[in-house]
Biopython code that builds the backbone (N, CA, C, O; Angstrom):
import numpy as np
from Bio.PDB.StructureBuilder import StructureBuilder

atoms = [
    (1, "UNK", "N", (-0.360, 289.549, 10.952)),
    (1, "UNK", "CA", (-1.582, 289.818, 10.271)),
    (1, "UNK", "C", (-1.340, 290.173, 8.813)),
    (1, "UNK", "O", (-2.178, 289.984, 7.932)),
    (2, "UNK", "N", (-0.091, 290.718, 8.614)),
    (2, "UNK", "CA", (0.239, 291.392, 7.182)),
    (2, "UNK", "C", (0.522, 290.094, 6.524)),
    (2, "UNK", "O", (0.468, 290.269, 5.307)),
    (3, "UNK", "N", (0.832, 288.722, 6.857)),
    (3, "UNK", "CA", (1.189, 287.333, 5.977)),
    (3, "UNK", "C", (0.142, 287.418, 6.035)),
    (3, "UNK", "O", (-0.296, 288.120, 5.123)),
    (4, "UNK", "N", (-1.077, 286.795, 7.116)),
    (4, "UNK", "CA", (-2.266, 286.315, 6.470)),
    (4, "UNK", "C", (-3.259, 286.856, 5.271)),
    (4, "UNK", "O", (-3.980, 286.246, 4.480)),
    (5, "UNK", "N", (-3.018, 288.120, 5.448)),
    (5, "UNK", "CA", (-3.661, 288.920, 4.444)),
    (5, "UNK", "C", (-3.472, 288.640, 2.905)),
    (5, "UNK", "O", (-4.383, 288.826, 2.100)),
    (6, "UNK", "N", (-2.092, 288.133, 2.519)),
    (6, "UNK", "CA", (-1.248, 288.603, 1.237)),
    (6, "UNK", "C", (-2.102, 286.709, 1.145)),
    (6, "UNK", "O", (-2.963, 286.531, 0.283)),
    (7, "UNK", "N", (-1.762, 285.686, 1.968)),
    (7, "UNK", "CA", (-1.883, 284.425, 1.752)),
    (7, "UNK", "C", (-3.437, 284.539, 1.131)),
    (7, "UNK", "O", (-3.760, 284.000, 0.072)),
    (8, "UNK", "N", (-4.308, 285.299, 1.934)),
    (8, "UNK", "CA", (-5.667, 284.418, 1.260)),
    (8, "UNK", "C", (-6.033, 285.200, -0.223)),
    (8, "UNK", "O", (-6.982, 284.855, -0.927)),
    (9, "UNK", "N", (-4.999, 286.436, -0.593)),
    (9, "UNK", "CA", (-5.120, 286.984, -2.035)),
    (9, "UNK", "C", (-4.648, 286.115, -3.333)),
    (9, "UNK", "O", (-5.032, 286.245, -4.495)),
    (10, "UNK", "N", (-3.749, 285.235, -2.822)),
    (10, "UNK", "CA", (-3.020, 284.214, -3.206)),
    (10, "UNK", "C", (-3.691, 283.520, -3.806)),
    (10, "UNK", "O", (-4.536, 283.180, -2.978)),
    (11, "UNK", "N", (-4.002, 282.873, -5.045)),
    (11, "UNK", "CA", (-4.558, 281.573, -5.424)),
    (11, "UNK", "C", (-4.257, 280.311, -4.827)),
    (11, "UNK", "O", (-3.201, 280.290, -4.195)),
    (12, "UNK", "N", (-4.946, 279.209, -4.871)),
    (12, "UNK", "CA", (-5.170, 277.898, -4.029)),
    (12, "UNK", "C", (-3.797, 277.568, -4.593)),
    (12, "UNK", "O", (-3.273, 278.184, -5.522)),
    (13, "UNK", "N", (-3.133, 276.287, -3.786)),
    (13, "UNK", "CA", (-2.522, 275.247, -4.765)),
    (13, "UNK", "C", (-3.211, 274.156, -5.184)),
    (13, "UNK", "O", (-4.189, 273.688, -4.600)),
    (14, "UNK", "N", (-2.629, 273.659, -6.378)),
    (14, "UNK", "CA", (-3.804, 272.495, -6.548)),
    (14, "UNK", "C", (-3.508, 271.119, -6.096)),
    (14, "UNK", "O", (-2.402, 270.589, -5.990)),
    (15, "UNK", "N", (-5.014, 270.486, -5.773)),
    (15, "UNK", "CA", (-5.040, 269.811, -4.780)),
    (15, "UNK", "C", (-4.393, 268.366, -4.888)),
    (15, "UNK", "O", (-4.143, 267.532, -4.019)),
    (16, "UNK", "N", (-4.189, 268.367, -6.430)),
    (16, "UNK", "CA", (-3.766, 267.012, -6.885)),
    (16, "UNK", "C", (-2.326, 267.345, -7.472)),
    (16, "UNK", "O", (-1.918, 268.355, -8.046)),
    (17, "UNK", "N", (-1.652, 266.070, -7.111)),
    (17, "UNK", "CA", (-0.494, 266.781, -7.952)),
    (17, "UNK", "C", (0.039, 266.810, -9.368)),
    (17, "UNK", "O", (-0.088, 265.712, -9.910)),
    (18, "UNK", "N", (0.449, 267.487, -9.926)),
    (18, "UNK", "CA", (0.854, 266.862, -11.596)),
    (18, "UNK", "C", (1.264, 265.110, -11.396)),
    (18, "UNK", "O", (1.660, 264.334, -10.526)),
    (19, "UNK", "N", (0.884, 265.128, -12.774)),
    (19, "UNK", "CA", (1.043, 263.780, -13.218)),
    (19, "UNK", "C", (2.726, 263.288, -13.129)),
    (19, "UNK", "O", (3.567, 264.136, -13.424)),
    (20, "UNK", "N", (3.109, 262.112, -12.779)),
    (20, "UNK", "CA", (4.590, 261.896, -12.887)),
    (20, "UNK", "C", (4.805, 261.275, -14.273)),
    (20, "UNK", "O", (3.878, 260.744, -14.885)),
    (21, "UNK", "N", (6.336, 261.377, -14.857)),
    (21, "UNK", "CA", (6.834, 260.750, -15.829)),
    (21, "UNK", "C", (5.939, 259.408, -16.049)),
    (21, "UNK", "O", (5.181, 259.577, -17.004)),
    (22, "UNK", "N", (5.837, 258.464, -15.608)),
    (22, "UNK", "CA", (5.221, 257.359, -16.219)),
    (22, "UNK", "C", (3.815, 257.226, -16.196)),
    (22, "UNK", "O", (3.261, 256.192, -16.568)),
    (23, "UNK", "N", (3.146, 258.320, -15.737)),
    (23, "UNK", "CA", (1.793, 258.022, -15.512)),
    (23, "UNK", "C", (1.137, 258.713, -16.818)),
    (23, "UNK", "O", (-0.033, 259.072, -16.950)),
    (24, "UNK", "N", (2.100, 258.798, -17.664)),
    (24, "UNK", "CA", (1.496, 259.660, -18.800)),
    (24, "UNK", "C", (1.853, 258.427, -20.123)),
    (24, "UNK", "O", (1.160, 258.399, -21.140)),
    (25, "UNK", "N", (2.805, 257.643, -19.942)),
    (25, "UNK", "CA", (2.238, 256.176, -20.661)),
    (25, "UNK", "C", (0.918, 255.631, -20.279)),
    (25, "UNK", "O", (0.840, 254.548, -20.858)),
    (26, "UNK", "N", (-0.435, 255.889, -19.420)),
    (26, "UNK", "CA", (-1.106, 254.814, -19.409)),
    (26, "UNK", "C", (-2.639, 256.203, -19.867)),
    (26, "UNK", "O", (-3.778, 255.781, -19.668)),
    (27, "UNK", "N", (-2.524, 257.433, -20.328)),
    (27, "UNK", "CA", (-3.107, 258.183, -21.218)),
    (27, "UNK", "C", (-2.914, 257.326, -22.649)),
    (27, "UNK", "O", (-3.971, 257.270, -23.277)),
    (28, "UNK", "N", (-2.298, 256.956, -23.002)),
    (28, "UNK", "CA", (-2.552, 256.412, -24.630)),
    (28, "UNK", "C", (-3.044, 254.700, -24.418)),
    (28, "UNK", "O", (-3.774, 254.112, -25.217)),
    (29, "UNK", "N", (-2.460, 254.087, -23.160)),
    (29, "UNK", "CA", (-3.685, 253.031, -23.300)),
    (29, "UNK", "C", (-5.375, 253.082, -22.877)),
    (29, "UNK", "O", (-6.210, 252.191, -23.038)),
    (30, "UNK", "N", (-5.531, 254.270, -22.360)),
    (30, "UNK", "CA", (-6.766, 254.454, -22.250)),
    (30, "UNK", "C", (-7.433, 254.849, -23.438)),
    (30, "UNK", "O", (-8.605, 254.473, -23.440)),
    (31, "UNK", "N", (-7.019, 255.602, -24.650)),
    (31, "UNK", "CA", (-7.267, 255.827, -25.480)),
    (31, "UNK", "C", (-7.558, 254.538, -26.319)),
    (31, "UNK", "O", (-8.489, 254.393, -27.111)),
    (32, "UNK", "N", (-6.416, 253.467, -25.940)),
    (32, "UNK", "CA", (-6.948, 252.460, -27.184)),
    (32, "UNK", "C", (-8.178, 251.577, -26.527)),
    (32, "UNK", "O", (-9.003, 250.929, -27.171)),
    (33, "UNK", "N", (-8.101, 251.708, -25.044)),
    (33, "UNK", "CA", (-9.392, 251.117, -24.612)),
    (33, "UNK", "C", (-10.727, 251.932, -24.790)),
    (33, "UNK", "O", (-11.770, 251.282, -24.724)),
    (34, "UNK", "N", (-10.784, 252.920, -24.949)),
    (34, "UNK", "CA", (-11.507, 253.875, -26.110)),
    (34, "UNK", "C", (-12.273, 252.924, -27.074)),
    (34, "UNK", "O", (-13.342, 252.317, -27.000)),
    (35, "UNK", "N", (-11.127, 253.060, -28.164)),
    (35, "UNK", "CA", (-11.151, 252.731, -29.583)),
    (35, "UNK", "C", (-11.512, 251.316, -29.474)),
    (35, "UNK", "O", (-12.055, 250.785, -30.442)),
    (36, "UNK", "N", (-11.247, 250.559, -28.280)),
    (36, "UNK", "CA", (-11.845, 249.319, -27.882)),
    (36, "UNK", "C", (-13.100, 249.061, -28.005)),
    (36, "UNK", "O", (-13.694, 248.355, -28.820)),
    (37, "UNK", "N", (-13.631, 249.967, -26.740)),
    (37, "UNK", "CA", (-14.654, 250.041, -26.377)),
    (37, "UNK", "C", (-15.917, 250.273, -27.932)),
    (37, "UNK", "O", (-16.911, 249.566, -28.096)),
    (38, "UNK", "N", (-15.548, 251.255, -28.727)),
    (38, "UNK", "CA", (-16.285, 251.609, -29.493)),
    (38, "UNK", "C", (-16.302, 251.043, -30.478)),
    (38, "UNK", "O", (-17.013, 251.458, -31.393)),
    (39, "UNK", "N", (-15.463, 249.812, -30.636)),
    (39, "UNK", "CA", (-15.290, 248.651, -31.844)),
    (39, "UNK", "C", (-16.513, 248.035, -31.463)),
    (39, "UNK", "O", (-17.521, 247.897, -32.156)),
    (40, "UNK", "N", (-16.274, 247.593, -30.008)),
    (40, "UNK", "CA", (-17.319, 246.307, -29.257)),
    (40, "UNK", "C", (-18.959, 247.052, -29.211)),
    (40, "UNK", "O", (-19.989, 246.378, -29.189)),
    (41, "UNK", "N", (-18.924, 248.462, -29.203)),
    (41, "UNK", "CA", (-20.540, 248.898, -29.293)),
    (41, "UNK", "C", (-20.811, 248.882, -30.863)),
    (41, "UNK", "O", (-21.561, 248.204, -31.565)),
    (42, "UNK", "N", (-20.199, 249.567, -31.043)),
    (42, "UNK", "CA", (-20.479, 249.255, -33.076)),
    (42, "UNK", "C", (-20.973, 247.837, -33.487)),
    (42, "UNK", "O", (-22.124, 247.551, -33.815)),
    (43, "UNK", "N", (-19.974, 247.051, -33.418)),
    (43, "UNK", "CA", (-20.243, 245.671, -33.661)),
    (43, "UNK", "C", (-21.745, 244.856, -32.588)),
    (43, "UNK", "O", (-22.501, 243.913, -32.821)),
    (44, "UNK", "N", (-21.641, 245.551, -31.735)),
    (44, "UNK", "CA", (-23.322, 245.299, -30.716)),
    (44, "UNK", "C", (-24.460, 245.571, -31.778)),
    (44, "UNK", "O", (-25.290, 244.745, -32.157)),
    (45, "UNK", "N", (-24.344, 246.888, -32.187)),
    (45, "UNK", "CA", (-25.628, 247.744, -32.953)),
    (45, "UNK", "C", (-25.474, 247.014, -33.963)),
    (45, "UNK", "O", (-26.407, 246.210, -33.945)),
    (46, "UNK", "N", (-24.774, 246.816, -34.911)),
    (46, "UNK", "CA", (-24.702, 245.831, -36.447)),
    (46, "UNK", "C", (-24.902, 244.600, -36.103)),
    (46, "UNK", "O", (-24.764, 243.980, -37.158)),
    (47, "UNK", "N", (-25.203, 243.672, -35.070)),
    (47, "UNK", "CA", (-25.294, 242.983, -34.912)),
    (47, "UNK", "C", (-26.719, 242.907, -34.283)),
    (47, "UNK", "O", (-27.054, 241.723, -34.297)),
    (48, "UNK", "N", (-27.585, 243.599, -33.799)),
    (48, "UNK", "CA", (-28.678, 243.976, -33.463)),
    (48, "UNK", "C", (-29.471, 244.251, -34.422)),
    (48, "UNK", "O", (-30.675, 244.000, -34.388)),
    (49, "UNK", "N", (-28.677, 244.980, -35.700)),
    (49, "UNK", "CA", (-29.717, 245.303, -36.783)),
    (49, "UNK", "C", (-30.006, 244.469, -37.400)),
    (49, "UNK", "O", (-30.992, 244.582, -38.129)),
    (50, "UNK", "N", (-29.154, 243.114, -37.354)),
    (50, "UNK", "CA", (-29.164, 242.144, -38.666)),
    (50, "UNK", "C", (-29.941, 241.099, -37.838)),
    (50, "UNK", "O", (-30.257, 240.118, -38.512)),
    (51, "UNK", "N", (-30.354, 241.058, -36.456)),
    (51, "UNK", "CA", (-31.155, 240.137, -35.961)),
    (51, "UNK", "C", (-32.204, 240.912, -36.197)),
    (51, "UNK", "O", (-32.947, 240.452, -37.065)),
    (52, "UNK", "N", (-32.590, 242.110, -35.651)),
    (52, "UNK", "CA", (-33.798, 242.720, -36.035)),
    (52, "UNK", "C", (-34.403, 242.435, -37.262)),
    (52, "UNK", "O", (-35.492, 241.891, -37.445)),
    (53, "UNK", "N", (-33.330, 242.991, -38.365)),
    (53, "UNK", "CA", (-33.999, 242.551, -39.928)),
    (53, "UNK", "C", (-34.916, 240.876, -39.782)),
    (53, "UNK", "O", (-36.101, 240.575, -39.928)),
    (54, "UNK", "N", (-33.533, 239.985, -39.389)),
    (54, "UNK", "CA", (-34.328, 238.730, -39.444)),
    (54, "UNK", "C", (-35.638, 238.218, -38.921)),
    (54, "UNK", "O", (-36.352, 237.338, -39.403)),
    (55, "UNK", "N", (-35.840, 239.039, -37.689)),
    (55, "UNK", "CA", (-36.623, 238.621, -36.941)),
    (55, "UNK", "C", (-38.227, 239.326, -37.199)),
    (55, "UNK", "O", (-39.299, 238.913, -36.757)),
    (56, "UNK", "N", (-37.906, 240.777, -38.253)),
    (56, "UNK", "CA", (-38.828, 241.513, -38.715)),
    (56, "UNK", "C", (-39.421, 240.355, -39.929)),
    (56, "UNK", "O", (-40.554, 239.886, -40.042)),
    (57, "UNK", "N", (-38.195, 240.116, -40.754)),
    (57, "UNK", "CA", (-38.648, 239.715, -41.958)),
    (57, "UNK", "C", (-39.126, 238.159, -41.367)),
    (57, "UNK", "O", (-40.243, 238.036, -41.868)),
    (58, "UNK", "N", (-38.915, 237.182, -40.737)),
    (58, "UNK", "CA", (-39.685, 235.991, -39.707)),
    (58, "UNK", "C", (-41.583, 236.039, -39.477)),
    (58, "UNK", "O", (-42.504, 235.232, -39.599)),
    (59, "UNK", "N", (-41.401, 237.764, -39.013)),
    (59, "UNK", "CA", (-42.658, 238.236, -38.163)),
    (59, "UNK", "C", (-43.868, 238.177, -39.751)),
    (59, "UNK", "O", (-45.014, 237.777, -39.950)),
    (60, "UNK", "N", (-42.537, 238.972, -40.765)),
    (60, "UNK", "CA", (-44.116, 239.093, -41.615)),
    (60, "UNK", "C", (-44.232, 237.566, -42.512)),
    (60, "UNK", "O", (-45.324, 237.438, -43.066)),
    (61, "UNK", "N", (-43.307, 236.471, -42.708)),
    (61, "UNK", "CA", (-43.887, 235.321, -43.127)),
    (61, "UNK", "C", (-44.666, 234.857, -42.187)),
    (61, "UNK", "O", (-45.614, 234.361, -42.795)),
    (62, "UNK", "N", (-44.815, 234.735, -41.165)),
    (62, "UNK", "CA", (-45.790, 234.203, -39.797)),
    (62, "UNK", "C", (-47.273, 235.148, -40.313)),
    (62, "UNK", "O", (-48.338, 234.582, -40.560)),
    (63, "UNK", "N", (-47.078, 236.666, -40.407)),
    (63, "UNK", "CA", (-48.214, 237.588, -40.715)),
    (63, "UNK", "C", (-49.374, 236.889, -42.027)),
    (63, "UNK", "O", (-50.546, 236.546, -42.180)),
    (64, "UNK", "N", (-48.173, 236.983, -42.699)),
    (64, "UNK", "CA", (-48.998, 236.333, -44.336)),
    (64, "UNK", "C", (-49.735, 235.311, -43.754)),
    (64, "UNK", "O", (-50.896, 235.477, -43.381)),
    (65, "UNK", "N", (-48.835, 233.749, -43.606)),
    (65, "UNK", "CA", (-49.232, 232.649, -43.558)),
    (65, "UNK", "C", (-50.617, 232.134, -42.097)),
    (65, "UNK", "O", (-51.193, 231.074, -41.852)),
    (66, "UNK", "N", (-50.664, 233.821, -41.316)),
    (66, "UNK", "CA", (-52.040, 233.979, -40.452)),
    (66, "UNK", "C", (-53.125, 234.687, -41.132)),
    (66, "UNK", "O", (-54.302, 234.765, -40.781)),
    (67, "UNK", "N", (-52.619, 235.134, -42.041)),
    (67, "UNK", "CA", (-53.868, 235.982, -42.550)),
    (67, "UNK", "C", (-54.332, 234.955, -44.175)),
    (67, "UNK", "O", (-55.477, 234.893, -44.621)),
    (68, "UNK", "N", (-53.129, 234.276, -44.780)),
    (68, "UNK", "CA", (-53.926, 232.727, -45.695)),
    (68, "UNK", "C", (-54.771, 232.249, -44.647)),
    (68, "UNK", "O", (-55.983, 232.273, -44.861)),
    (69, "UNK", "N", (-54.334, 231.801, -43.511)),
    (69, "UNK", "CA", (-55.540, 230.602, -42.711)),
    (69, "UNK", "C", (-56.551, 231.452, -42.530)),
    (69, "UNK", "O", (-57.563, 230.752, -42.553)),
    (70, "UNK", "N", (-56.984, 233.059, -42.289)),
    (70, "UNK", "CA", (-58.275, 233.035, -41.590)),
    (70, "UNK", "C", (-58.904, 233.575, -42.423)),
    (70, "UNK", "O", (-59.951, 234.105, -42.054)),
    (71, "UNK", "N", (-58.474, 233.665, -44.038)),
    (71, "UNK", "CA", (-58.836, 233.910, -45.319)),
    (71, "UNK", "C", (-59.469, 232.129, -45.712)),
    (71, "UNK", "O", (-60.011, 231.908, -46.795)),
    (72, "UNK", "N", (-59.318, 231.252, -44.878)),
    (72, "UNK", "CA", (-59.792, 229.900, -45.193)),
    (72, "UNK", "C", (-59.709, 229.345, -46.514)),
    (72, "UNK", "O", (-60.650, 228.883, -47.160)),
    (73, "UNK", "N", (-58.255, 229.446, -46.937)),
    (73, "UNK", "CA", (-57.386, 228.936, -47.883)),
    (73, "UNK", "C", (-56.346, 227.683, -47.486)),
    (73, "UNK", "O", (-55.433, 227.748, -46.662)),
    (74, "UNK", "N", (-56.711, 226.588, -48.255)),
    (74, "UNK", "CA", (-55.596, 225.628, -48.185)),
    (74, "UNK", "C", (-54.606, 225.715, -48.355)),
    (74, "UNK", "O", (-53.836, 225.234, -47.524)),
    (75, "UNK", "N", (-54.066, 226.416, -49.590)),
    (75, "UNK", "CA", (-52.943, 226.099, -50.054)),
    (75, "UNK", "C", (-51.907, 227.708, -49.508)),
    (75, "UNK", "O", (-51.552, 228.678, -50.178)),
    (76, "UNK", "N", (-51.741, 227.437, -48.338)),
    (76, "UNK", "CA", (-51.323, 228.702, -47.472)),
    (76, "UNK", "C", (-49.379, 228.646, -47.246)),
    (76, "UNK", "O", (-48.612, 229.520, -46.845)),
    (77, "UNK", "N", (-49.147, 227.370, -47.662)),
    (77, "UNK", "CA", (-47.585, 227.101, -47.701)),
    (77, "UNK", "C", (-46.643, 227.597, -48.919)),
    (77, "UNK", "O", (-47.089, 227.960, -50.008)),
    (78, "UNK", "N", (-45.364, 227.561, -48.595)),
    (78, "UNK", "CA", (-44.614, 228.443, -49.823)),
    (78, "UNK", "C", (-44.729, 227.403, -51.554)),
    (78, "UNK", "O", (-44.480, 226.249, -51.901)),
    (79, "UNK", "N", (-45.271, 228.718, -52.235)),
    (79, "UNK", "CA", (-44.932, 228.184, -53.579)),
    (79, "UNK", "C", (-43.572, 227.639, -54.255)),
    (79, "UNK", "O", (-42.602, 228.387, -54.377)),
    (80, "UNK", "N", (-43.555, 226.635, -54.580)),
    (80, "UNK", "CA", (-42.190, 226.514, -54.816)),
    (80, "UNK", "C", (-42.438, 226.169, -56.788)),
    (80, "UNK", "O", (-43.324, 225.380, -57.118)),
    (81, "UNK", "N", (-41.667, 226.773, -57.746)),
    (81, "UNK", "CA", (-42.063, 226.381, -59.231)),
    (81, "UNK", "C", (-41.042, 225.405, -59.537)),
    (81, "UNK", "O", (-39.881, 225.356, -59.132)),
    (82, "UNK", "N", (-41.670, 224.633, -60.321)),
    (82, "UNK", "CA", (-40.493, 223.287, -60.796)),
    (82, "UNK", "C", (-39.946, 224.250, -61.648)),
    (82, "UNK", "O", (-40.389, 225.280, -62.156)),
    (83, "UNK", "N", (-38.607, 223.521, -61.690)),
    (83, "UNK", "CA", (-37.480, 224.319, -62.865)),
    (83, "UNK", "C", (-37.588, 223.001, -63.916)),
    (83, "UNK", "O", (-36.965, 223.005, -64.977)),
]
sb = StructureBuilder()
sb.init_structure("model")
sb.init_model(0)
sb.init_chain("A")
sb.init_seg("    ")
for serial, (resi, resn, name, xyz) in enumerate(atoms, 1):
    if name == "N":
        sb.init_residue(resn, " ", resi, " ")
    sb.init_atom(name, np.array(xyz, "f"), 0.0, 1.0, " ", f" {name:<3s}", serial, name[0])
structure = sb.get_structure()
């Protein structure tokens, strides 16, 4: 009864075991799959913004060239000036 007593005052062992010698080379490739990862979302969002822009700046030539027609104007196409 006097072991069991002292055992459960005892802290746990832990349940996993330390890491071995080589399993601590594949901590720094996770890191660059990291730095991977966050190349490929970066380049997502900058690449999202520059379709957005386009597709904003698309929306308002379509806007104009609806609001020439129901202004019942002919000449509703792009000006172009001779040089």
């Amino acid at each position: 009864m006097g072991s069991s007593m002292k055992d459960e005052g005892s802290p746990p062992e832990p349940a996993i075991a330390p890491a071995a010698a080589g399993e601590g080379d594949r901590g720094a490739s996770n890191q660059h799959l990291s730095t991977r990862g966050l190349v490929i979302v970066l380049a997502a969002i900058a690449a999202a913004l520059v379709l957005g822009y386009l597709l904003v700046n698309k929306l308002v030539d379509i806007s104009q060239e609806e609001d020439c027609a129901l202004a019942r104007r002919y000449n509703c196409g792009a000006v172009e000036v001779p040089r």
